[in-house]
C-alpha positions in Angstrom: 1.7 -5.4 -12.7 1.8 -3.2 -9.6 0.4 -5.6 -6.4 -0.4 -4.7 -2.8 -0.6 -7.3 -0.2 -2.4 -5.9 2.9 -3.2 -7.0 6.2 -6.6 -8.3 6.7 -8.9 -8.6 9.7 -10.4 -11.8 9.6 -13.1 -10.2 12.4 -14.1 -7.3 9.8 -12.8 -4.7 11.9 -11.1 -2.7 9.4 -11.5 -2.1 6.4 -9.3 -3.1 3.4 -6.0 -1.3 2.5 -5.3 -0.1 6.3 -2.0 -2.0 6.3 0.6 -2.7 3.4 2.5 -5.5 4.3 4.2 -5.7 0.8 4.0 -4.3 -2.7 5.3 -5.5 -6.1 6.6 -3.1 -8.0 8.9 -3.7 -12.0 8.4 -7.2 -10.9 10.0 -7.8 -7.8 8.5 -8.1 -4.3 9.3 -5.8 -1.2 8.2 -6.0 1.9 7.0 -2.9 3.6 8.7 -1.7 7.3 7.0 1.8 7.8 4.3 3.6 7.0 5.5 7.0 7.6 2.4 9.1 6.4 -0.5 8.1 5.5 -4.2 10.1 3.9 -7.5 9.3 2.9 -9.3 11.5 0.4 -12.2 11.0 -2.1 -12.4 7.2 -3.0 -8.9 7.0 -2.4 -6.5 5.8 0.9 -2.6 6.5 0.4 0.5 5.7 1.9 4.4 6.9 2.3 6.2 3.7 3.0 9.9 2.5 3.4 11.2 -1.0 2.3 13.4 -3.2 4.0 16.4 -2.1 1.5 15.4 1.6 2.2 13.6 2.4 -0.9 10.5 4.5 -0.4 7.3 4.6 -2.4 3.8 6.3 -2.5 1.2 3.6 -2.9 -2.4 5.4 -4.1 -5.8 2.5 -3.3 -8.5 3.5 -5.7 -11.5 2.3 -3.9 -13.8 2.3 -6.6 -11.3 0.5 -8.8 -10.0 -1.5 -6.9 -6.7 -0.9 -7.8 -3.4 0.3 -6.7 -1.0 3.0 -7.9 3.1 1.9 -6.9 5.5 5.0 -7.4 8.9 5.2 -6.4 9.8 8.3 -4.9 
């Protein structure tokens, strides 16, 4: 199961999916140091990020969904 943690504003300032914090990807958790690119299409919000043990993934938020897309790259 593919999870996203992201940071919330407890104010309602932003909306969901802004920040990863973490993501879960084959089972195991990482936590998330950089966004380095980030987009917003269509019902969708996506991400470049880099892990603390330098892996990098694209992480895809389906809005309508509700789901998340994890993909090593």
């Amino acid at each position: 199961m593919e999870v996203v943690e992201c940071r919330s504003d407890p104010l309602g300032r932003t909306e969901y999916a802004e920040r990863p914090l973490s993501l879960v990807w084959e089972g195991r958790r990482y936590e998330i140091v950089e966004i380095f690119s980030r987009w917003h299409g269509p019902g969708e919000k996506g991400f470049y990020v880099t892990t603390v043990n330098g892996l990098a993934f694209e992480l895809t938020y389906q809005e309508l969904s509700n789901d998340w897309h994890v993909q090593l790259i």
